[in-house]
C-alpha positions as CSV (number, residue, x, y, z in Angstrom):
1,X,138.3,11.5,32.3
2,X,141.4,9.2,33.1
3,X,141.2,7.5,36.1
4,X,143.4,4.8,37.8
5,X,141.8,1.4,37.2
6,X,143.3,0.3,40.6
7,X,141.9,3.0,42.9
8,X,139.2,4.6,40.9
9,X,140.9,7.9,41.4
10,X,141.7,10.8,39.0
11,X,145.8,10.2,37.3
12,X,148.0,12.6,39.0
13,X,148.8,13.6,34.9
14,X,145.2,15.3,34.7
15,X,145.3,16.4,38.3
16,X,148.1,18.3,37.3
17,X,146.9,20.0,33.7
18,X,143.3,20.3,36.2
19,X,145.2,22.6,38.6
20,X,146.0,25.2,36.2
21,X,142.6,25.3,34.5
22,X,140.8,25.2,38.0
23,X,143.4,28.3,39.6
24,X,142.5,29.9,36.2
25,X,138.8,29.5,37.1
26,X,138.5,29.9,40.6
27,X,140.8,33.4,40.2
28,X,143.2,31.9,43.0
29,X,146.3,32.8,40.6
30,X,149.0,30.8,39.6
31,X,150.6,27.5,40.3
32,X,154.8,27.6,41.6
33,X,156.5,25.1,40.3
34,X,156.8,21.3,40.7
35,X,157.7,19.8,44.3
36,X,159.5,16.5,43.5
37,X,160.7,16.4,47.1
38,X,157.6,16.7,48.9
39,X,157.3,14.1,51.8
40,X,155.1,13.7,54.9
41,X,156.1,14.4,58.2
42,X,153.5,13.4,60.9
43,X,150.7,13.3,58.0
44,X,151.9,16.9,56.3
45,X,153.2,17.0,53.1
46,X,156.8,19.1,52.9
47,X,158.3,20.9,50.3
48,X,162.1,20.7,49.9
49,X,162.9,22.7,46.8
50,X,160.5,23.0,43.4
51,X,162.4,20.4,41.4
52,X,162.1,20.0,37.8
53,X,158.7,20.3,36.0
54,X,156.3,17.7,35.7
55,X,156.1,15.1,33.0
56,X,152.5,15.5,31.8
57,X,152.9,12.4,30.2
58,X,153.5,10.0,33.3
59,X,150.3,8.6,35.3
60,X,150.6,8.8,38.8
61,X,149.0,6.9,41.3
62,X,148.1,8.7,44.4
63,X,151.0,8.9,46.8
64,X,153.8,8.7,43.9
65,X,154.7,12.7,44.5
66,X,152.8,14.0,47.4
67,X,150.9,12.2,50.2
68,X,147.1,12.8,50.0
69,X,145.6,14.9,53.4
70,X,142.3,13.7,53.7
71,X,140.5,10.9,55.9
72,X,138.0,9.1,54.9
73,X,135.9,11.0,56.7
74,X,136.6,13.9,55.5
75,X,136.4,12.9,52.0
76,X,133.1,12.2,52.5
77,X,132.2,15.4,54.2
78,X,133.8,16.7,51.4
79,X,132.3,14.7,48.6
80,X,128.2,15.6,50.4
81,X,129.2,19.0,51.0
82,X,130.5,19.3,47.1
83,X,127.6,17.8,45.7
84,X,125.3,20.4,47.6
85,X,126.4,22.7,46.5
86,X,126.9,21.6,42.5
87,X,124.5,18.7,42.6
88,X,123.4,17.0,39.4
89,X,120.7,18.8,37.7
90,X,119.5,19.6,34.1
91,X,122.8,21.5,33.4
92,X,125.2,18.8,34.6
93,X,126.9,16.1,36.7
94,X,127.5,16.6,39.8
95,X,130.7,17.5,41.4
96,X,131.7,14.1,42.5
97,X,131.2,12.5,38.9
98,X,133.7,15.0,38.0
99,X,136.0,14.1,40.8
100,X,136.1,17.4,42.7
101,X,136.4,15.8,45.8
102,X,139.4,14.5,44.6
103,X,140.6,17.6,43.1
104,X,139.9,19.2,46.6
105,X,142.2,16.1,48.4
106,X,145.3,17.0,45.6
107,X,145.0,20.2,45.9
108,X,145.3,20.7,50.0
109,X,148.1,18.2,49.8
110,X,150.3,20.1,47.3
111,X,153.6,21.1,49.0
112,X,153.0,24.7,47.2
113,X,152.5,28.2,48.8
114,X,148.9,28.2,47.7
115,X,147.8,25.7,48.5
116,X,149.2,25.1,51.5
117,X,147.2,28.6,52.7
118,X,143.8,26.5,51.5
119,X,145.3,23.4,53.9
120,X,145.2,25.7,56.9
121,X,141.9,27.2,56.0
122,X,140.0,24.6,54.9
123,X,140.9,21.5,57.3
124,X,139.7,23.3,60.2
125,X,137.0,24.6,58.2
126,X,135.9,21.0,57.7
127,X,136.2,20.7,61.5
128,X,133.9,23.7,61.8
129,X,131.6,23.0,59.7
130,X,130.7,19.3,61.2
131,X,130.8,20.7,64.7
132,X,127.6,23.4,63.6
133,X,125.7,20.1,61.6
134,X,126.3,18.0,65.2
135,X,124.8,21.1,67.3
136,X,122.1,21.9,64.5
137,X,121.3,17.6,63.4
138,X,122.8,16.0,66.1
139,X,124.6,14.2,63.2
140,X,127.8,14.9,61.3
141,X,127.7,17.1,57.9
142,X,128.9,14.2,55.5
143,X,125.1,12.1,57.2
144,X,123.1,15.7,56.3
145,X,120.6,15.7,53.5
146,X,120.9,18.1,50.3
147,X,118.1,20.3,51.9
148,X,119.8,20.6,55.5
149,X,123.0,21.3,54.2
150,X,121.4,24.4,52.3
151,X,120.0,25.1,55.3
152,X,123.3,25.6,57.0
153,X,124.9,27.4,54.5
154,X,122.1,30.0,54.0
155,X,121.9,30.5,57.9
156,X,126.1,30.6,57.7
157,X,125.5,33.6,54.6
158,X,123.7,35.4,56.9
159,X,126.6,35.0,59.9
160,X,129.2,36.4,57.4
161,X,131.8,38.6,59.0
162,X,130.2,37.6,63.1
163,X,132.6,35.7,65.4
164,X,130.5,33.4,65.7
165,X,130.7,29.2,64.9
166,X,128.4,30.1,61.7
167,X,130.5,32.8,61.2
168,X,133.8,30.8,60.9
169,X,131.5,27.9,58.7
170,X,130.2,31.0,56.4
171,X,134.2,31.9,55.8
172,X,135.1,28.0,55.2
173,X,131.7,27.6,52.7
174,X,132.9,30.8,50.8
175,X,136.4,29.2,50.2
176,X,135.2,25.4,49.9
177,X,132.6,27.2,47.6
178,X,135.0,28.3,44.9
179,X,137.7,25.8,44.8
180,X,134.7,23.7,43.8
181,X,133.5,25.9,41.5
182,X,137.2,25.9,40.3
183,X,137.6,22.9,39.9
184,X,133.9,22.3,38.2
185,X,134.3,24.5,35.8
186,X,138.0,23.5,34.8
187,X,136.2,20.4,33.0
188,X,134.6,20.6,29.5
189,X,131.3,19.3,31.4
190,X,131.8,22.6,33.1
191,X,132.2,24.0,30.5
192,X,129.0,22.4,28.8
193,X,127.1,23.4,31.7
194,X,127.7,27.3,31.5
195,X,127.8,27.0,27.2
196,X,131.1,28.2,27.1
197,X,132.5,26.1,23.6
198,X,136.5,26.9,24.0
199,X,138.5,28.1,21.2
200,X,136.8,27.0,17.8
201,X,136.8,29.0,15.1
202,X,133.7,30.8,13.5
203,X,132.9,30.6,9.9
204,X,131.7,34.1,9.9
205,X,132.2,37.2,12.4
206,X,129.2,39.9,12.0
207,X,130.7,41.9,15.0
208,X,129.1,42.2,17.9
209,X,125.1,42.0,18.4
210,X,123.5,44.9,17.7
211,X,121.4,45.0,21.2
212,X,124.7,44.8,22.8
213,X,126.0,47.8,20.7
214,X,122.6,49.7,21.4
215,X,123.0,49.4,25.3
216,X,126.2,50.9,24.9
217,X,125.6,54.0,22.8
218,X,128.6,52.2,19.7
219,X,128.0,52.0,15.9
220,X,128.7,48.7,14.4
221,X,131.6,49.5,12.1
222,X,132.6,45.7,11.0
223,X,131.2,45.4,7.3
């Protein structure tokens, strides 16, 4: 994966191709188009017009087309809380080696409709859900190990639809939740990870298997 040598971070050129394979993923639709004219005003990024598209073939750094939202602290609440809940395992990295956290930073910082629906969602969300881990720990989320942070989202599952403060974290993890799995999955580790191969051709098509044709009641007719 291209990164930056200066920063470390992901080039804005895969950024961009990642946020139509993760959108694509995470069913959260399409992308608008590009925002050449975003700037920030007191820390929020603002779209004036779409511009022209992007040149895939430029790097960016960050900062070159949109300011980036999160603090460092959030980052890292974001980073612990991704890893919990894709951590590295027998099927695959774990969502930071991929750089979800940093897919989670470019995309609440896009000056798009979208996305700009996630900023006001999940930034408060984040809020939320490091107020519960400071009443529950006494500590902040992003200081919370694997095992307590599952601990707060399976008691947050169980809040879902109360008006409660685990009932606004279990609406926050649901959206965190698939923006991550987005974004996971939008990489060909994620796609290792769930055996999905792409588009490759097959030397030879039998049709479908015949268990699968049994279950549904269908005679192969492929010969």
């Amino acid at each position: 994966m291209e990164r930056d040598q200066e920063t470390g971070r992901i080039s804005r050129r895969e950024i961009i191709k990642w946020f139509t394979a993760a959108a694509a993923a995470s069913q959260v639709g399409p992308l608008g188009t590009w925002g050449q004219d975003a700037t920030a005003a007191a820390g929020e990024p603002v779209a004036v017009g779409y511009g022209k598209d992007p040149k895939v073939t430029d790097i960016y750094k960050p900062g070159d087309v949109w300011p980036l939202t999160l603090s460092r602290k959030q980052r890292e609440t974001v980073t612990v809380l991704a890893d919990a809940i894709l951590p590295k395992d027998e099927w695959g990295p774990a969502a930071s080696d991929l750089g979800v956290p940093e897919f989670i930073d470019e995309w609440v910082s896009a000056p798009y409709p979208k996305q700009q629906r996630s900023r006001e969602s999940i930034l408060p969300g984040l809020e939320v859900a490091d107020t519960l881990s400071q009443e529950r720990f006494g500590k902040s989320l992003a200081e919370l190990s694997p095992s307590q942070i599952s601990t707060l989202l399976e008691d947050a599952a169980k809040a879902k639809g109360k008006r409660t403060l685990l009932g606004r974290a279990e609406t926050f993890f649901y959206e965190f939740t698939g923006l991550c799995m987005g974004a996971y999955y939008g990489t060909p580790e994620g796609w290792k990870a769930i055996g999905y191969v792409g588009n490759v051709p097959l030397p030879t098509f039998d049709g479908p298997p015949q268990e699968v044709l049994d279950k549904l009641g269908l005679e192969q007719t492929v010969k």
